[in-house]
C-alpha positions in Angstrom: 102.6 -18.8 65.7 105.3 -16.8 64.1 106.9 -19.7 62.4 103.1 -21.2 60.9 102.5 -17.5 59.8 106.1 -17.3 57.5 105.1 -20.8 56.7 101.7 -19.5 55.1 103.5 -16.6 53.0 106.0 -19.1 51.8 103.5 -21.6 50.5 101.7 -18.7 49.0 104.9 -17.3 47.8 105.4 -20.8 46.1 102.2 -20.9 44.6 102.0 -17.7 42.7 105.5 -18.6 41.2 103.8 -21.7 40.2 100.8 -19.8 38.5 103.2 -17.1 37.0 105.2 -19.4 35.5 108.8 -19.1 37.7 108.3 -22.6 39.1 111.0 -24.8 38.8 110.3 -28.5 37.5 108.2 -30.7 39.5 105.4 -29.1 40.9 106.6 -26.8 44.2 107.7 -28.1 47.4 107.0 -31.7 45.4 108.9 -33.7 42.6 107.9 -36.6 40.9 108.2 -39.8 42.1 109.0 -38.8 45.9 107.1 -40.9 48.4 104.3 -39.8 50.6 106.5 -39.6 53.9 108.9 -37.8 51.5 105.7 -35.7 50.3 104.8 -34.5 54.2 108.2 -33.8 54.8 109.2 -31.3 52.3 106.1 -29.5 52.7 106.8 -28.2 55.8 103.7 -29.5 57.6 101.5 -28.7 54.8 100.6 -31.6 53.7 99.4 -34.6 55.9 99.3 -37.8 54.8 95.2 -39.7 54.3 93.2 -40.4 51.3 91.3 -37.9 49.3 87.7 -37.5 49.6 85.7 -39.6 47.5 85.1 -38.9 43.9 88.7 -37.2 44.1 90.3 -40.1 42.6 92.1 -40.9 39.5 92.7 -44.0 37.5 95.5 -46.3 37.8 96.5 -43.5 40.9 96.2 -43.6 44.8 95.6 -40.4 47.1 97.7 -40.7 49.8 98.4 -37.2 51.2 96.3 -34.5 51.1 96.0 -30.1 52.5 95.4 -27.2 51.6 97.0 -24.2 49.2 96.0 -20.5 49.0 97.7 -18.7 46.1 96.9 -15.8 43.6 93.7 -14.9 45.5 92.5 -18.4 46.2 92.0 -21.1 48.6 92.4 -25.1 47.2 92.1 -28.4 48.9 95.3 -30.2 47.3 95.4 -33.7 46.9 98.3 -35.7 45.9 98.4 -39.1 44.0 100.9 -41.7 44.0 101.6 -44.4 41.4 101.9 -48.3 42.0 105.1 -47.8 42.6 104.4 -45.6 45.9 105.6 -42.1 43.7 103.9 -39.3 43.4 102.5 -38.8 40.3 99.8 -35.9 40.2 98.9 -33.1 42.2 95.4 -31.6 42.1 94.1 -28.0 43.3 90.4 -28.1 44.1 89.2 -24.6 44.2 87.5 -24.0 47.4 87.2 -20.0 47.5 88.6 -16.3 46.5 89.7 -15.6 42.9 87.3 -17.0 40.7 87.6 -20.0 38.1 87.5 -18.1 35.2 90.2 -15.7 36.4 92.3 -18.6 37.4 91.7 -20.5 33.3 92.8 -17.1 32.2 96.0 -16.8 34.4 97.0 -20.2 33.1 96.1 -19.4 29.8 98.2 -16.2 30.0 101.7 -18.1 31.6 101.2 -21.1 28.9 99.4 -19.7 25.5 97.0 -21.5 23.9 96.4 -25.4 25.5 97.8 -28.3 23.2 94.1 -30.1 24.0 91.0 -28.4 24.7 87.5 -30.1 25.1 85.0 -27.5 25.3 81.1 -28.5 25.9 78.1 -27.2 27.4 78.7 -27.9 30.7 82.4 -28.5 30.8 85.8 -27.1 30.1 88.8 -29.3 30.5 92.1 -27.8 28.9 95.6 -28.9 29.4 99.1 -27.1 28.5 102.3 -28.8 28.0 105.0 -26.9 30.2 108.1 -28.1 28.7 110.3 -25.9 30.3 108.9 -27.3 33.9 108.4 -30.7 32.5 104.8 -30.7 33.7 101.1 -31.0 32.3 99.2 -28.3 33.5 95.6 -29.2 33.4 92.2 -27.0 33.8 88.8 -28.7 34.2 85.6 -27.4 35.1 82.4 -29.0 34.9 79.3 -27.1 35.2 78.6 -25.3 39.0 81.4 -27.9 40.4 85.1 -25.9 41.5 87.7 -26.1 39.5 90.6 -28.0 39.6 93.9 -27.8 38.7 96.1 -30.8 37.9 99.7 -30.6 37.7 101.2 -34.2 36.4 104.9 -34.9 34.8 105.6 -34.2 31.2 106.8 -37.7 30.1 
């Protein structure tokens, strides 16, 4: 019990470094490219490996491994995609309680200044930072009552 416990604080630990900007390349416990076995490993039982829900898919990408992340006041459901060539190639934090959206798009906004794109409409906000010092895109998209999500994806 003791051990899950520290393991909770460090994930969280890792996650606010991630929103506040001290992360190192890669995204966490996670670097580009590793496969999923590699993925469950270095999480430290984080992560399990099984396909996204539907609808949580990307193009050209396959979900593979998938758990949850609580950091900066909120809960996610994180999903991690692979490439054809069986490496990870994007991580995405579905919002699932606590700290609210807007608090989160203005935390992001705050670590990485104004986005390099930003498609604003009605019903949908989907914003994306280049992280050059992490070598990541950092990207926000919300779309009208749905949770937000978070993508983090390699700066090529």
């Amino acid at each position: 019990m003791t051990r899950k416990l520290l393991s909770s604080f460090a994930i969280a630990a890792l996650f606010a470094a991630g929103i506040a900007g001290k992360a190192q390349a890669d995204w966490q416990y996670a670097r580009w490219g590793m496969s999923p076995d590699q993925l469950v490993a270095a999480a430290g039982g984080a992560v399990r490996l099984g396909p996204p829900p539907q609808g949580k898919t990307y193009d050209n990408l396959t979900g593979r491994a998938l758990g949850t992340y609580q950091g900066d006041g909120a809960t996610f459901d994180a999903y991690f995609h692979f490439d054809n060539a069986n490496g990870l190639a994007k991580v995405a934090l579905e919002r699932t309680g606590g700290t609210d959206c807007a608090t989160l798009h203005n935390t992001l906004t705050a670590q990485h200044g104004k986005p390099a794109t930003s498609h604003r409409q009605s019903f949908a906000t989907i914003e994306a930072w280049n992280d050059t010092a992490r070598r990541n895109i950092v990207r926000y998209v919300q779309v009208g009552e749905l949770p937000c999500t978070i993508t983090y994806e390699p700066l090529r």
